[in-house]
ZANU-588256 format. One record per residue (C-alpha): x, y, z. Coordinates in Angstrom, 2 decimals, always signed. Layout:
N
[r [X Y Z]],
...
end
This chain:
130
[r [-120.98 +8.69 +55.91]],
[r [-118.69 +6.47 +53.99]],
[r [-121.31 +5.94 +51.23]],
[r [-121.60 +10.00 +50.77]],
[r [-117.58 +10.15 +50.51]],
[r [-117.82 +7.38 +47.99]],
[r [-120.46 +9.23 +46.20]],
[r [-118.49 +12.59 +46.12]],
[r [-115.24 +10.99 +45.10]],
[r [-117.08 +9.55 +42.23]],
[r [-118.68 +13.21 +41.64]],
[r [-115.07 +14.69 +41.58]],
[r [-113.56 +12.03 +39.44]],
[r [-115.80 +12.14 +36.57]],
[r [-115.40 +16.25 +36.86]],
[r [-111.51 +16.31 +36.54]],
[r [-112.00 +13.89 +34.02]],
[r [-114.05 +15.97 +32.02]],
[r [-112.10 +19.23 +32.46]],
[r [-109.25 +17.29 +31.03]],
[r [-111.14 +15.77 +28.34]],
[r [-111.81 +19.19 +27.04]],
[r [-108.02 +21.09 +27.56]],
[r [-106.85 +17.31 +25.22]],
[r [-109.65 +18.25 +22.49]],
[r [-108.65 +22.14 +22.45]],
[r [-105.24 +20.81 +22.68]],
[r [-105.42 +18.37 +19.46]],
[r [-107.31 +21.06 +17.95]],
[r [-104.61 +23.40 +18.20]],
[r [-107.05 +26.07 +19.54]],
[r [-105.97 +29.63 +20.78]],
[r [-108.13 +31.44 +23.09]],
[r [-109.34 +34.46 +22.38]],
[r [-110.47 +36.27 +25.26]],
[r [-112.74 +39.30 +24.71]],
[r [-114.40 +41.54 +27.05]],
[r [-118.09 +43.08 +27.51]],
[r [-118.98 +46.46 +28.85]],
[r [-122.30 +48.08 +29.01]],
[r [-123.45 +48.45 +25.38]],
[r [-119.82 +47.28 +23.85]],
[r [-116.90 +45.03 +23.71]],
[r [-114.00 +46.86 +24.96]],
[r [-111.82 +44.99 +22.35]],
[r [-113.05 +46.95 +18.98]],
[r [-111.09 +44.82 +16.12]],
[r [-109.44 +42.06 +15.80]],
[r [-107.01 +40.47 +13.51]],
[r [-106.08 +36.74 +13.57]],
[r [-104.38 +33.69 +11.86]],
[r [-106.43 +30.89 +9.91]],
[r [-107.07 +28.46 +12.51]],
[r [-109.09 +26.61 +15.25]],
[r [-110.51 +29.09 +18.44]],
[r [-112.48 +29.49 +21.18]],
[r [-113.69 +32.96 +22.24]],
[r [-113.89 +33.78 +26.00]],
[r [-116.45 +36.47 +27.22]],
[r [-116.63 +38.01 +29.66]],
[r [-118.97 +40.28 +31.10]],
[r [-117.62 +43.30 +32.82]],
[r [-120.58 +44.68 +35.33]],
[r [-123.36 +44.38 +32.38]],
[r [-125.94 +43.94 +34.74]],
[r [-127.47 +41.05 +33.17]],
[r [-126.56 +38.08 +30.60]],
[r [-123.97 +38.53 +27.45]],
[r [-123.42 +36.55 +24.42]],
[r [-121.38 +36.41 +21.11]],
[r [-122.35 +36.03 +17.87]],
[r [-119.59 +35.90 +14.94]],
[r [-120.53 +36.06 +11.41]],
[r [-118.79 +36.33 +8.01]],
[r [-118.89 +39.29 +6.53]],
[r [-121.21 +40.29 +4.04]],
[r [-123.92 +37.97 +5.09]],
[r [-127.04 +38.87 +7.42]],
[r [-126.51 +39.09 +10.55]],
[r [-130.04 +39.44 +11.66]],
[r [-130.45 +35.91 +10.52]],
[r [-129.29 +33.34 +12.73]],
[r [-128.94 +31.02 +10.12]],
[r [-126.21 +33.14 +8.73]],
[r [-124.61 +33.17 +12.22]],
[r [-121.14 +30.55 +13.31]],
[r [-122.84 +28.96 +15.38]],
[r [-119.70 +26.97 +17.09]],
[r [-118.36 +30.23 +18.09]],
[r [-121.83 +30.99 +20.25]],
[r [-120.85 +30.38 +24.09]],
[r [-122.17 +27.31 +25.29]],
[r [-124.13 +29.24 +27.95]],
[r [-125.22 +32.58 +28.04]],
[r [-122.48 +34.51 +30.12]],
[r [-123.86 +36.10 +34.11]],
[r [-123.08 +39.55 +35.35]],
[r [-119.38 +39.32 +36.62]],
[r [-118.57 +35.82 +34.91]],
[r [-116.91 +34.05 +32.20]],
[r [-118.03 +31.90 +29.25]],
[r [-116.78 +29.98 +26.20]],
[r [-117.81 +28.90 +22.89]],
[r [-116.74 +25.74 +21.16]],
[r [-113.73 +25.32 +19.40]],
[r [-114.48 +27.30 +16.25]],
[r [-112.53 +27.01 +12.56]],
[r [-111.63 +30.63 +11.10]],
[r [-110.46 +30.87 +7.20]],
[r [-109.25 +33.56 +5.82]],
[r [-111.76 +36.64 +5.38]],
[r [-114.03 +39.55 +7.03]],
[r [-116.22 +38.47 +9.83]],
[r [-118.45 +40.92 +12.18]],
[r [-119.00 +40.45 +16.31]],
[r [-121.31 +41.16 +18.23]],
[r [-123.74 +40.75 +21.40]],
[r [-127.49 +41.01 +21.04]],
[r [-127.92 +40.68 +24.14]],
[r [-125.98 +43.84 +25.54]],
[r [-126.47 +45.09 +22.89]],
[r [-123.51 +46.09 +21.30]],
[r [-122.27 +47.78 +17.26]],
[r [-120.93 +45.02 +14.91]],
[r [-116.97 +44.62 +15.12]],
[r [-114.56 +43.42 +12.52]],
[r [-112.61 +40.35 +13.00]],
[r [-110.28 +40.06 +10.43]],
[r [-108.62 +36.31 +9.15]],
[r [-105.76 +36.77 +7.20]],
end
């Protein structure tokens, strides 16, 4: 019994320590969260406008019925291609029925940029960098 305790103290150690790992990095980062929502067959946030900077899009998926993602790509270029595709702002795990995810702490410049989820699937939305 006291092994298993020892075991699960380690468990929850090296958890918090992660979690906090990652709010320092998106702290030194100066990333904002942008938190975005999926429907069936759209996002219910339709255009966005935001600063130069450092982000990390939150999804979530709103009663889909099965897995979301994000894609984010500058305007202009393919977005068929996934080469063509940011892929820092792709969540790190595709995103459950009724559940939350996150991409990586992604670097926007000024520009045009197009959203979307192939997965739903959803219309390409403008995010706009100014």
């Amino acid at each position: 019994m006291k092994r298993i305790l020892s075991i699960f103290v380690i468990i929850i150690a090296f958890s918090l320590n992660g979690n906090a790992q990652d709010k320092m990095m998106k702290k030194e980062m100066g990333a904002k969260t942008v938190t975005l929502e999926q429907t069936k067959g759209e996002f219910t946030q339709q255009n966005l406008t935001l600063t130069e900077g450092n982000y990390i899009f939150e999804i979530s998926n709103n009663n889909v019925g099965h897995d979301v993602g994000f894609v984010l790509v500058k305007k202009g270029d393919d977005a068929s291609k996934p080469e063509n595709h940011i892929k820092t702002a792709y969540v790190t795990n595709v995103v459950k029925n009724n559940t939350k995810g996150q991409s990586n702490i992604t670097t926007l410049e000024k520009g045009e940029y197009v959203y979307f989820c192939p997965l739903n699937p959803t219309p390409q939305y403008t995010l706009t960098v100014e």
